[in-house]
Residue, then its C-alpha position, 0 to 999 in steps of 0.5 A: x348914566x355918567x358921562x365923560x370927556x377925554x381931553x387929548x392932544x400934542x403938548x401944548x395944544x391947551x389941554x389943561x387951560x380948556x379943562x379949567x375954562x369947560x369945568x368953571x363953565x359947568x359949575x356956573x351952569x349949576x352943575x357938577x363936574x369933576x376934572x381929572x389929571x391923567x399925566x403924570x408929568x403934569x407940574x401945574x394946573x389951572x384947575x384943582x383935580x380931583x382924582x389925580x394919577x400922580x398919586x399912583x405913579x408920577x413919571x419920575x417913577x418910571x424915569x429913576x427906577x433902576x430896572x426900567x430906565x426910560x427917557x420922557x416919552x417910554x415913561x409916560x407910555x409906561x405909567x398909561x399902561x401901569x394905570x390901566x394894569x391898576x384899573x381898581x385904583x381909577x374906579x375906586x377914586x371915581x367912585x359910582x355915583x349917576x350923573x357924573x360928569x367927567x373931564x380928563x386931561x390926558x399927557x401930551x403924547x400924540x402915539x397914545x391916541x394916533x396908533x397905541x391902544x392905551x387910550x382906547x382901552x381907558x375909554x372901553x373901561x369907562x364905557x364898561x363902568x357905565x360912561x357915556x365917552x367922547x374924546x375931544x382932540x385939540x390942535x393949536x390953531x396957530x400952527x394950522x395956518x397954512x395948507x400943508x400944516x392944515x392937512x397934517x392936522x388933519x390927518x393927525x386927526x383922523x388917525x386918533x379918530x379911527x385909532x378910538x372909535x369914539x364919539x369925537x370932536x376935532x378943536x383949533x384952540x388958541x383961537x384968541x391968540x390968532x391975528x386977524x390975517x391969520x383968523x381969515x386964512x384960516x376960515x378958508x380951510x374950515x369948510x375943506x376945499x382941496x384948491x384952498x388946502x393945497x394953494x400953499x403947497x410949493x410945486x416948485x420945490x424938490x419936495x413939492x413936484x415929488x409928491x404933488x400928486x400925493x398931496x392932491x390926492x390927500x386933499x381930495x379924500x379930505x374934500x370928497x368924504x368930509x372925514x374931518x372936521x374942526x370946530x373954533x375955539x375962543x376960551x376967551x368967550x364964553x359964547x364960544x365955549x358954550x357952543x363947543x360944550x352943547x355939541x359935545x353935551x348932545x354926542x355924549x346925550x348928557x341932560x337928555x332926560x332933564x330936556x324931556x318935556x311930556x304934554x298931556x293930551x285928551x284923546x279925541x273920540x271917535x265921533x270927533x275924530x270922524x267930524x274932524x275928519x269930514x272937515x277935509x273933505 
């Protein structure tokens, strides 16, 4: 079995700091990984990838070639859907040994994940390759400080999961870079509670009488079914970083079979199954 993460999120969020620090802490582990760069807009690394799709199409292909002229966005669209058209390619580069595990670090364009069909059909190659795959969202905790930003990210954040149908764990990252009035207000949104996530709502604007009853409905479907859910992150901590990679470990079942501890037993015989028995009564 081989096991993957798929490092998605909006530009900025951390993607590639959170690759580097989660493969550095596997290697300390004593474990292999491989890190592998998925954007093709991607200029530096805090990580040496090793697979890297700039090596079949960078996005400046996409941006000058003559015919297709796109801006940023449709180029980084274009080149997703030009890797999955040469799927060969990515096989080949990762190779088929068992026990892989691989982190990808995907471009910063939040409509691949949210509503286009790109990713999932990366991640469908994968688990036809023989991956077991997670997809791993993360969304900068300093703007989720307040209530409306909170639920925006949220549902941000159940569009991807429903858009994938994957395995998934929602990330605040940056959570060092938090001050500690920021730090406490944002703890009261972990755990959803509708009063909590609407307190910021202003009811006195145009914008808020509006569609106050919208926003209080939203609330209540997050409170009410508990959809989503965030899990902290200090990359600054290794405690932290070791949490986070335990739960994703355990969705993905990645060292399952090093953990299974067999104990042999002698089998009671009957007589002194039937005195333990009596022993009962």
């Amino acid at each position: 079995m081989r096991y993957a993460q798929l490092v998605m999120g909006p530009a900025g969020s951390g993607k590639s700091t959170y690759c580097s620090a989660v493969s550095q802490h596997i290697e300390n582990e004593k474990n292999s990984v491989i890190v592998v760069n998925l954007d093709p807009a991607a200029e530096h690394f805090e990580y040496t990838p090793t697979v890297d799709i700039r090596e079949l199409i960078h996005i400046d292909d996409a941006m000058e070639d003559e015919l297709l002229h796109f801006g940023p966005n449709g180029g980084l669209v274009f080149c997703m859907e030009y890797l999955i058209e040469n799927q060969e390619w990515l096989k080949d580069q990762l190779g088929d040994d068992d026990d892989d595990y691989v982190i990808f670090d995907l471009p910063g364009q939040i409509e691949l994940y949210t509503h286009m069909k790109t990713v999932k059909q990366l991640a469908e190659l994968l688990q036809n390759w023989g991956f077991n795959v997670c997809s791993v969202m993360l969304i900068d905790s300093q703007f989720m400080v307040d209530g409306p930003k909170f639920i925006s990210g949220t549902m941000a954040a159940l569009s991807v999961m429903i858009n994938l149908e994957l395995p998934h764990i929602n990330v605040l990252s940056k959570m060092d870079l938090l001050s500690k009035t920021a730090r406490k207000h944002l703890d009261s949104y972990l755990e959803p509670d509708t009063r909590a996530l609407l307190s910021d709502v202003k009811n006195n604007t145009t914008w808020g009488k509006k569609y106050r009853h919208l926003s209080n409905r939203i609330g209540q479907m997050i409170e009410d079914y508990s959809l989503v859910q965030f899990v902290p992150l200090n990359i600054k901590d290794e405690n932290s970083i070791s949490d986070l990679q335990l739960t994703i470990n355990t969705m993905i079942q990645y060292g399952e079979d090093q953990d299974v501890r067999m104990t042999d037993f002698d089998q009671l015989d009957e007589d002194d199954t039937a005195e333990g028995a009596e022993s009962y009564d």
